[in-house]
C-alpha positions as CSV (number, residue, x, y, z in Angstrom):
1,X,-31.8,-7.6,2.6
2,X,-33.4,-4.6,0.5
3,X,-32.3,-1.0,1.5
4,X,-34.4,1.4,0.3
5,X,-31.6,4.4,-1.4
6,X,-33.8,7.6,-0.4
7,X,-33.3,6.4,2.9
8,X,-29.3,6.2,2.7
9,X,-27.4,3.5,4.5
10,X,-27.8,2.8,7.9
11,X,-25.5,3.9,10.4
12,X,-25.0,0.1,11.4
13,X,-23.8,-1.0,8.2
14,X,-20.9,1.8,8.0
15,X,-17.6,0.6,9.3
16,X,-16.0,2.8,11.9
17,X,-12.5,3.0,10.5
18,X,-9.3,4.7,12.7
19,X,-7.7,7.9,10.7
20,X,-4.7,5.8,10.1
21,X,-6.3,2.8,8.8
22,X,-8.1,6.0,6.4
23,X,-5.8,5.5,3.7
24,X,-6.0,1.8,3.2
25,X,-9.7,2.4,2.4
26,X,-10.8,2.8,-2.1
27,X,-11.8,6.2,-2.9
28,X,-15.6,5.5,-3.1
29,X,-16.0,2.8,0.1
30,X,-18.5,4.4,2.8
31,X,-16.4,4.7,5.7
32,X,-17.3,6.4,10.0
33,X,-14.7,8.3,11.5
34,X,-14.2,9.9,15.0
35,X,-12.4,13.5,14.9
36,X,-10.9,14.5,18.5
37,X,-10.8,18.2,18.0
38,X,-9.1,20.1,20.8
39,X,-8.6,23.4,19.4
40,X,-12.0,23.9,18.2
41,X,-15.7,24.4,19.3
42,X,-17.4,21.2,18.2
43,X,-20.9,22.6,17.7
44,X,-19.7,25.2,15.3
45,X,-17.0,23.0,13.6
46,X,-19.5,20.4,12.7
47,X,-21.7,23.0,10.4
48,X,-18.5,23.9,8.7
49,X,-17.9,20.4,8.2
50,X,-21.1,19.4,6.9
51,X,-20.6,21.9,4.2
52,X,-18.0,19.4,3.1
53,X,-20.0,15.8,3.6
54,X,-22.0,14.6,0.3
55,X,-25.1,13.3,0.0
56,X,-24.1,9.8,1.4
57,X,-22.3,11.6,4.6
58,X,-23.4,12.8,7.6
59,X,-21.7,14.9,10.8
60,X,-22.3,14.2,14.1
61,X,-21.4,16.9,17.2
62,X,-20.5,15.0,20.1
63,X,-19.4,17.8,22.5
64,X,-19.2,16.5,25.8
65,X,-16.5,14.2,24.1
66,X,-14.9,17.1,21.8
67,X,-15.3,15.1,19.0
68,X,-16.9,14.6,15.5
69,X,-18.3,11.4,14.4
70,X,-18.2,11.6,10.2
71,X,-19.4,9.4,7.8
72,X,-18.5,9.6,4.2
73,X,-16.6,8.0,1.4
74,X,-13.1,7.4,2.0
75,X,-12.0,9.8,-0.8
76,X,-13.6,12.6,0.5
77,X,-13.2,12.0,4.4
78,X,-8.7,12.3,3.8
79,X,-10.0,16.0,2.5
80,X,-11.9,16.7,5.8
81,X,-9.1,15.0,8.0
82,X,-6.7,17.0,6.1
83,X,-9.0,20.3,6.7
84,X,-9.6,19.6,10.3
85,X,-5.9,18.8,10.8
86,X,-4.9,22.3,9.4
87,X,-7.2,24.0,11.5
88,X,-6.0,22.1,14.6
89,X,-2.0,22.3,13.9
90,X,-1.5,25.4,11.5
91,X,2.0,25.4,12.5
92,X,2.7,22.0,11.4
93,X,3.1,22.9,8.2
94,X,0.8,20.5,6.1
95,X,-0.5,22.4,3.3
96,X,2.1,25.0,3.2
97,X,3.3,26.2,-0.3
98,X,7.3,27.1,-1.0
99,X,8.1,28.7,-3.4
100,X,11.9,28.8,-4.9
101,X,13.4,30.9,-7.9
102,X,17.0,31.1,-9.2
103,X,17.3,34.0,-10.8
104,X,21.0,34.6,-12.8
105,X,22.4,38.3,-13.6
106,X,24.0,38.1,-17.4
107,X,26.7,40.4,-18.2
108,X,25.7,42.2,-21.2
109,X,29.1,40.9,-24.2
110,X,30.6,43.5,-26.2
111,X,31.4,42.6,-29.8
């Protein structure tokens, strides 16, 4: 079989993978996933998310479902399921930065 590039790979060939198999897939291996979004308008999402897809990825909007059908390389897709997820649950805390100092008080010594 002979698959033209310009034409990108068809949808067929692209292995719908579950978010928690996600992690088990190489950086670079073109991967589908479904995003259930509760929280958000699925129309507008999906633009926002397409800023994020590469050349190789697409976004579908499937809003009588609430959900977005993705397809991308593995690397890339744990960013969007790790943006999507933050918008969803902001008080979950992913992504949150602590910081912690010590901070010490010296006694000035008299010689």
């Amino acid at each position: 079989m002979v698959i033209n590039e310009e034409d990108g790979v068809p949808p067929q060939f692209v292995e719908l993978v579950s978010l928690a198999d996600l992690e088990k897939r190489g950086e670079f291996e073109l991967v589908k996933c479904l995003f259930h979004l509760a929280k958000m308008e699925v129309t507008e999402r999906s633009r926002r998310i397409a800023k994020l897809v590469g050349p190789t990825g697409s976004v579908v909007a499937l809003p009588r479902s609430q959900q977005l059908l993705v397809t991308e390389m593995a690397g890339r897709m744990r960013t969007i399921q790790e943006v999507i997820e933050r918008i969803e649950n902001p008080e979950s805390g992913m992504g949150k930065v602590s910081y912690r100092s010590s901070c010490r008080t010296r006694t000035p010594s008299h010689s």
